[in-house]
N, C-alpha and C positions, 0 to 999 in steps of 0.2 A: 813585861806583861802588864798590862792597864788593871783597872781597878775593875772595870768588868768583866773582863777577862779572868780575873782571878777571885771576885763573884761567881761566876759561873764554872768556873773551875772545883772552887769548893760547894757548891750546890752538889754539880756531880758528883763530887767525893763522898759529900755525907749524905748521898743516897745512895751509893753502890755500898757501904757501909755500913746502912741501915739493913737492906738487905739481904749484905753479908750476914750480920749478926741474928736476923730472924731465923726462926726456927724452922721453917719450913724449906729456909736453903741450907742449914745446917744437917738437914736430912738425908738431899739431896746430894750434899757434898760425902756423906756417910755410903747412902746408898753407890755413889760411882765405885767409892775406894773397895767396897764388898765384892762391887762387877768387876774389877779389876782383878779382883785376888781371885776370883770363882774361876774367872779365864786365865789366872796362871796356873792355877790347879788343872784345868782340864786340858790346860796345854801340857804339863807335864805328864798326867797318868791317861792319855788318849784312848793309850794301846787298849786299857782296863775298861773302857767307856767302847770300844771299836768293835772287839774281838769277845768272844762268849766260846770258848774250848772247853771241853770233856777230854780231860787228860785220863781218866780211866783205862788200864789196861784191856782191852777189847779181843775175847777169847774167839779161837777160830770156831765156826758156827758146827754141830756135830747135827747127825741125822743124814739121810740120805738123798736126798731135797739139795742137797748142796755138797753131794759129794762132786770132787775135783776142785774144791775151791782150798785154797792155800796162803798161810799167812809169809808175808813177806820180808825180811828186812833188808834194808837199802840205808847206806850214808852217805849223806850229802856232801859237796865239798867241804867246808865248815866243819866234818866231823860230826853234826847231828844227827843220829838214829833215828830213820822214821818207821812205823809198823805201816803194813798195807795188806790189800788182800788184791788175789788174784786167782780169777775165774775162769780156764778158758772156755769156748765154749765151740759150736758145731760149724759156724763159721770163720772163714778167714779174717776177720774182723773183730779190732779190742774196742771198746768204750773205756777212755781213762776217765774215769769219774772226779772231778775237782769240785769235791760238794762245798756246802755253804757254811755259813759261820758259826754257830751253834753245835755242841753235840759233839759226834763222832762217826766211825765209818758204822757201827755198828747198830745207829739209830737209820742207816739209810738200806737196810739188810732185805726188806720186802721188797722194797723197788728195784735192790737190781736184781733179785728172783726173777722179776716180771720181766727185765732187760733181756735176762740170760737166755728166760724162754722163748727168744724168739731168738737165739740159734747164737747170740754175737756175746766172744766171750770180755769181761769187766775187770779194768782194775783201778779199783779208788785207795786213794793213799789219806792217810792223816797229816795233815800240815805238822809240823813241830808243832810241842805244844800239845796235841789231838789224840786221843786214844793212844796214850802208851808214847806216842814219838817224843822226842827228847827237844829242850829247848822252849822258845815261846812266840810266839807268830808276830812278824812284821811281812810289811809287802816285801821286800825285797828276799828273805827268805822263805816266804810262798815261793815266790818266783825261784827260786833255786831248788825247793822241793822238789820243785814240778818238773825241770827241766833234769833232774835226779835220775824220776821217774820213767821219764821219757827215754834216757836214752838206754836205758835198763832195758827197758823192751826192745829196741831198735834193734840190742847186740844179744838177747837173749831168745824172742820172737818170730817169729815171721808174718807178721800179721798185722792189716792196715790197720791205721790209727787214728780212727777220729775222738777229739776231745768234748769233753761235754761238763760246762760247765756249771753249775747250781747254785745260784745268788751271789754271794763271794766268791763263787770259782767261780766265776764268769768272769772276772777282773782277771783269776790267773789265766784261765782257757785262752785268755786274747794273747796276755803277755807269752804266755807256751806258744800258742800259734805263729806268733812274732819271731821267734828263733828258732822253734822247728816245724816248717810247714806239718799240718796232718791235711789226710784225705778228705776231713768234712769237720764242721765245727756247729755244735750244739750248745744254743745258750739259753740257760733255761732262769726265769724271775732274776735277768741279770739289770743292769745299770750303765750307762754311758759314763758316768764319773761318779766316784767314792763322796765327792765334795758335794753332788746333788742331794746323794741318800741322807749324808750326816746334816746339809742344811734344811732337809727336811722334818730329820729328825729333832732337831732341834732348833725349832726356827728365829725363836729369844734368843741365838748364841751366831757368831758370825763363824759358825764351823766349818765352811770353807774354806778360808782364810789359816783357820788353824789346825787343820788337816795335816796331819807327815806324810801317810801315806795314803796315796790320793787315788789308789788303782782308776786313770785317766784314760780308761775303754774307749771312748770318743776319738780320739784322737793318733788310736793304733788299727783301726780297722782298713783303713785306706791299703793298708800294707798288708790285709789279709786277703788270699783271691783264689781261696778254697770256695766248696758250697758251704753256705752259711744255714744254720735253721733257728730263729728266737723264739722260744713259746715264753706266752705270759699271762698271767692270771689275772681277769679284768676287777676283780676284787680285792688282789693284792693291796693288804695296807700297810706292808712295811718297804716294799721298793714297787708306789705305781706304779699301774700301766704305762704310764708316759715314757718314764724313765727307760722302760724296755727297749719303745717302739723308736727311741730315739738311738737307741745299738743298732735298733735294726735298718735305721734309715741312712746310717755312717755306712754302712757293708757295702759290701762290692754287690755284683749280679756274681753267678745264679742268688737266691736267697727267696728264703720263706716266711712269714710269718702268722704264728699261730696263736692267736687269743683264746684262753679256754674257758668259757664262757660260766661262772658262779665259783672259780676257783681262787681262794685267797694266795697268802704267800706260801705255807707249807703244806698244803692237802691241793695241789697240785694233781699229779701223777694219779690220785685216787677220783677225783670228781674229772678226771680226763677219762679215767677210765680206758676201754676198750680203744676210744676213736683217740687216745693221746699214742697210745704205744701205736695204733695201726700206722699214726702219721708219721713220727718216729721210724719204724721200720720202710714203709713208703721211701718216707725221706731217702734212706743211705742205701735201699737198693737202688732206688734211681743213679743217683750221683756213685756209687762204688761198683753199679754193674753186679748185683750180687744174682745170685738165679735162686 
């Protein structure tokens, strides 16, 4: 090495050194190791940052408003206990209800009153984890819930089966749909991919990247070739409209979609009002032939 060569050599040194030692990269070097450890934390406890369950036992609804409605128990392969209810109703036709992430079956009780009245009878299950079911929710045990559920009715039943899925259930509605065809598939304030909503959510965090379970909607609908129906709420602030309309544009034909025009994420179904159930029923008389 020459002599200026190793001048300039130590110029650089004793200025990456200098800068090392200031305070303001000593900060800097502080603040990564903090982002580092924030993102091994949220990589480990995800599920607790993902999932929002009301494990409270959820009693069968009494009154007469709801008689014939019945609670159900079902175990999954895995040996998990799920609670469910199950409505039938005046039509040949079930709604299996795959509600959404918060809560339980028993926060979703007006809504299917309003379903039931229009003749089609409802049966929504608690994911593990959910009103009383045993265990704790991951996708892959959603999906096994669901697929529980379904075939429960198939061999108990007789009566067509469309899915309807509600924010998180729309992730499983696809995956059920994906291994057991149903007659009609309803997806209501759902998502193309899990890794959209959470880098939404959290848009300082690269949470797509560190997603487990990534309910990947987008990329199973190809393989669904039922009628489809997406409704979404154009003021939805916790899974935009976008995120809907981009389920709805992976689908096959036939397919509909319904924007409900002042409806956020969960007052849905009440600011739809009358013209959400009429479309609703519309919908699966058309495509089920129902009279």
């Amino acid at each position: 090495m020459s002599s200026r060569e190793f001048k300039a050599f130590s110029m650089l040194d004793n200025l990456m050194n200098f800068f090392l030692r200031h305070p303001f990269f000593r900060i800097l070097r502080i603040l990564a190791v903090l982002y580092v450890l924030l993102l091994a934390v949220i990589y480990l406890f995800q599920r607790k940052l993902q999932y929002f369950p009301d494990s409270s036992i959820v009693p069968t609804p009494a009154g007469n408003e709801f008689r014939g409605l019945e609670t159900i128990e079902l175990v999954a392969p895995d040996g998990v206990r799920l609670a469910n209810w199950y409505w039938p109703g005046s039509l040949p036709t079930t709604l299996v209800i795959f509600h959404g992430n918060a809560g339980h079956r028993g926060h979703r009780l007006e809504w299917l009153a309003d379903l039931h009245r229009l003749g089609y009878g409802t049966f929504i299950l608690d994911y593990r984890g959910y009103g009383g079911s045993e265990g704790s929710p991951s996708e892959q045990g959603l999906y096994m819930d669901a697929e529980t559920v379904i075939r429960w009715l198939k061999a108990k039943t007789n009566t067509q089966l469309v899915y309807f899925g509600e924010s998180l259930g729309c992730g499983v509605a696809v995956e059920a749909a994906c291994r057991i065809p149903p007659e009609t598939l309803i997806l209501q304030s759902g998502f193309a991919s899990g890794g959209d909503v959470a880098q939404n959510a959290y848009p300082f965090l690269p949470a797509r990247w560190l997603l487990t379970d990534r309910y990947d909607s987008v990329s199973k609908m190809q393989a669904i070739h039922c009628p489809v129906l997406v409704i979404h709420g154009d003021q939805d602030s916790i899974i935009p409209m976008r995120f809907g309309k981009a389920l709805f544009d992976s689908a096959n034909e036939p397919k509909e979609w319904f924007p409900v025009v002042g409806a956020n994420h969960n007052d849905l179904p009440w600011v739809g009002g009358k013209e959400y159930l009429k479309r609703i029923d519309s919908f699966l008389r058309q495509h089920l032939k129902l009279k």
